[in-house]
C-alpha positions in Angstrom: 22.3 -15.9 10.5 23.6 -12.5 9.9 25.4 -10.5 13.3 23.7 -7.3 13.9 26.2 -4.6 12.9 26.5 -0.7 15.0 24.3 1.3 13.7 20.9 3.5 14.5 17.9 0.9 13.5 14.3 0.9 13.5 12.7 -2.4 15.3 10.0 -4.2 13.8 8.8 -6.6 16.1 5.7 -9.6 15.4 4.8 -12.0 17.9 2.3 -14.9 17.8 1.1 -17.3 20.4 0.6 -20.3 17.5 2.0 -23.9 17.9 6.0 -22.6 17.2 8.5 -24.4 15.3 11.7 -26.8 16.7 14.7 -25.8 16.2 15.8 -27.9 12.9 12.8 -26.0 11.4 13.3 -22.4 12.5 17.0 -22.3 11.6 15.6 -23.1 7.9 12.8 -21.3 7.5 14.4 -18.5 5.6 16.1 -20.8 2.9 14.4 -20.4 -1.0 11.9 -23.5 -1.3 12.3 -25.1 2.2 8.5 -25.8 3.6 7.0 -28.2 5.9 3.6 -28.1 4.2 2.5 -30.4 1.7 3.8 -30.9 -2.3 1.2 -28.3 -3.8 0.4 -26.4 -1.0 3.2 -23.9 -0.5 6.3 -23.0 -2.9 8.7 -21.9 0.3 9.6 -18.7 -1.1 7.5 -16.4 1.3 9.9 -15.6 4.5 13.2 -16.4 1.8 12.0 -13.3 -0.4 11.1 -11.3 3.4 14.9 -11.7 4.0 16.3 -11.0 0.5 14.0 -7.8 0.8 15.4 -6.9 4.3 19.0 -7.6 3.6 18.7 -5.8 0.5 17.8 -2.8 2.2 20.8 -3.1 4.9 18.4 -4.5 7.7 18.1 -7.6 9.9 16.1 -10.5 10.8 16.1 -12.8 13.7 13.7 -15.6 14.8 12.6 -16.6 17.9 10.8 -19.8 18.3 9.4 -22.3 21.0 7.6 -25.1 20.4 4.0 -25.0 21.9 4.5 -21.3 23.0 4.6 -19.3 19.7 6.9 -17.4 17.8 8.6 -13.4 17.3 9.9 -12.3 14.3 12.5 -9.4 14.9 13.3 -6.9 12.2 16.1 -4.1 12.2 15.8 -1.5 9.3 18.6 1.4 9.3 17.0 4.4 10.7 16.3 7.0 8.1 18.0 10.4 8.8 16.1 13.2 6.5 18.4 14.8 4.2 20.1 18.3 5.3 19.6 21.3 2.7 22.7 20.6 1.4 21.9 17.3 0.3 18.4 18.0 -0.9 19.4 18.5 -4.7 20.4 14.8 -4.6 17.2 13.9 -3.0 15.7 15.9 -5.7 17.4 14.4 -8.4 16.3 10.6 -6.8 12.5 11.6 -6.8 12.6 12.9 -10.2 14.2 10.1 -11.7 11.5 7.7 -9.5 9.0 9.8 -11.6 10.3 9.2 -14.7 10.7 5.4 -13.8 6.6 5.0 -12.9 5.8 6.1 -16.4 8.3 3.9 -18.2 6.5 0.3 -19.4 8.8 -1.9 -17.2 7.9 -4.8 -19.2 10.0 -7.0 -21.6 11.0 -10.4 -23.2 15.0 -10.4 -22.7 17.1 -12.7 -21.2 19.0 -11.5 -18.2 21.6 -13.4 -16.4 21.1 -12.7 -12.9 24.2 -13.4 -11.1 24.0 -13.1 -7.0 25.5 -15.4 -4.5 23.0 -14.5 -2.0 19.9 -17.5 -2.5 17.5 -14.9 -1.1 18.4 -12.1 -3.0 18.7 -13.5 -5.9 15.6 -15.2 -5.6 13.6 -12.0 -4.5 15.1 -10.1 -7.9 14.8 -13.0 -10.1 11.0 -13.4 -9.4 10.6 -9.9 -9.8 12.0 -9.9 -13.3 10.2 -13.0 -14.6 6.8 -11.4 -13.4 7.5 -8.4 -16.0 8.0 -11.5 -18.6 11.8 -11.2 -18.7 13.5 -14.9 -19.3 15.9 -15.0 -16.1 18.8 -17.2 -16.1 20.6 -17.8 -12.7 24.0 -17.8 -11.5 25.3 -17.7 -7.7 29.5 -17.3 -8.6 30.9 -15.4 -11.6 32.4 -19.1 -12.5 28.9 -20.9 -12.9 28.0 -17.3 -15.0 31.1 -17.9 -17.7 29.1 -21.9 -17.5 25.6 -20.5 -17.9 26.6 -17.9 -20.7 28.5 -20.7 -22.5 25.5 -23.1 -22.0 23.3 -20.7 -23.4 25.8 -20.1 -26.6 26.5 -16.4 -25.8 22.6 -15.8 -25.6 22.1 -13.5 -23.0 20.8 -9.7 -23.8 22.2 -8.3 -20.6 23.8 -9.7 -17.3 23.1 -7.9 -14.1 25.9 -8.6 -11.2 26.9 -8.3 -7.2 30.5 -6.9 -7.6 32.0 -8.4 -4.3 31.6 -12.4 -4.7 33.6 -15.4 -4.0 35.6 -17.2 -6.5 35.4 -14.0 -9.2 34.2 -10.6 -8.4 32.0 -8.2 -10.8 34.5 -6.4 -12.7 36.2 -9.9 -13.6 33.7 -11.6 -14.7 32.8 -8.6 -16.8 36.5 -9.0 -18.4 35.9 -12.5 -19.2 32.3 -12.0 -20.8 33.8 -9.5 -22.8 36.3 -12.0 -24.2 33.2 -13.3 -26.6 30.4 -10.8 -26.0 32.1 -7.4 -26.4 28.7 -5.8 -26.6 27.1 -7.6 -24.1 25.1 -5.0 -21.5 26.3 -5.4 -18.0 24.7 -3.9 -14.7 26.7 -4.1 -11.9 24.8 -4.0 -8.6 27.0 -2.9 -5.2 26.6 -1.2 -2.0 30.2 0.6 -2.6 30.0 3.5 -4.2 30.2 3.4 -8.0 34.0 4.7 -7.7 35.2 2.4 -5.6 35.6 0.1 -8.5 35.0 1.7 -11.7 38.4 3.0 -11.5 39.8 -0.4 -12.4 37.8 -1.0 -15.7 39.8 -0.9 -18.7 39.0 2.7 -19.9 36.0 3.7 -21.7 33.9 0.4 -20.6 30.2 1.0 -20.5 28.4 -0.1 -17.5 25.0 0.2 -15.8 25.3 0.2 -11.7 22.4 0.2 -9.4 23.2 0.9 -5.4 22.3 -0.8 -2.7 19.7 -0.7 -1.4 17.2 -0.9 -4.2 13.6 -1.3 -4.9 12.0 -4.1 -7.0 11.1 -1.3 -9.4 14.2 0.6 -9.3 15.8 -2.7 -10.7 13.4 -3.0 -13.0 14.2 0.5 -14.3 17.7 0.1 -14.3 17.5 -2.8 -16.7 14.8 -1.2 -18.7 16.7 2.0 -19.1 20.3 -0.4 -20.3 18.4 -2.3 -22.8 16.7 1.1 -24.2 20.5 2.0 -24.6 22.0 1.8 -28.5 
């Protein structure tokens, strides 16, 4: 589980007086497709997607659990600081774009390679996509991407990526998808700033980045907008 980092958070905190879980159970309970109920009953994906949601967005979630005394859930979300006047043209800028993205049909048939070595995350954006009838292909390293593009004979329309990974990063993984798919359309998805590592790229590469933290439709948009792109 994630250390809470300094910073000014909101607290968020649920408590229940059920039956509570043992320990073995609670430490798992946030892993994709881990349940204790019965084949049929429950996919396991609930509190996995809660966490990919909350990490997303920067925050924090801890369990507390005893067994015959209930459980709390506690959730830390960054504080939000309202925007000075100097800033508000940005803010501006964010809202009219959010319009333009709630008018846009977010729906499509592509396939995206999603590639995230978070579990929850990735399973959080992956369901997202497949419920607006995209074909999602999944990868947690940039090295079982390279396998997944080659399994799928170069068939992917676009590939959306974490930069910072283990093994191979964004922007390396881009070079070596480029080596047979020059025109495939790449997203790159980061909570550095777009800068930080666009000044690397070979020169004149076309890219898509998204910032962290993102909505589910925001992502959505971001992938709509790249495939709309000639």
């Amino acid at each position: 589980m994630r250390r809470l980092v300094d910073g000014d958070y909101v607290l968020v905190e649920v408590t229940d007086t059920g039956s509570g879980m043992p320990a073995e159970v609670a430490e798992r309970i946030f892993e994709p497709f881990f349940t204790t109920k019965e084949i049929g009953k429950g996919t396991g994906l609930g509190l996995s997607m809660v966490y990919g949601i909350i990490k997303q967005s920067n925050g924090f979630i801890y369990v507390d659990s005893t067994p015959g005394e209930g459980t709390s859930f506690r959730i830390f979300l960054p504080r939000f600081v309202p925007a000075e006047a100097a800033g508000q043209s940005t803010e501006m800028a964010a809202a009219a774009a959010g319009a333009a993205g709630a008018k846009m049909d977010l729906s499509g048939t592509a396939t995206i390679l999603l590639v995230e070595d978070e579990d929850n995350v990735r399973a959080v954006n992956s369901r997202a996509l497949t419920m607006r009838g995209y074909d999602v292909k999944e990868a947690a390293s940039g090295v079982e991407a390279l396998e997944v593009l080659e399994e799928l004979d170069g068939k992917v329309d676009i590939v959306v990526s974490d930069v910072v990974m283990p093994e191979m990063d964004g922007p390396t993984l881009l070079r070596e998808m480029r080596k047979t798919r020059p025109d495939l359309k790449f997203i790159f998805v980061s909570g550095y700033a777009e800068e930080a590592f666009a000044k690397n790229m070979p020169e004149g590469e076309k890219f898509g980045f998204l910032a962290k933290p993102f909505s589910l439709r925001e992502l959505a948009v971001a992938v709509k907008t790249m495939l709309n792109e000639g």
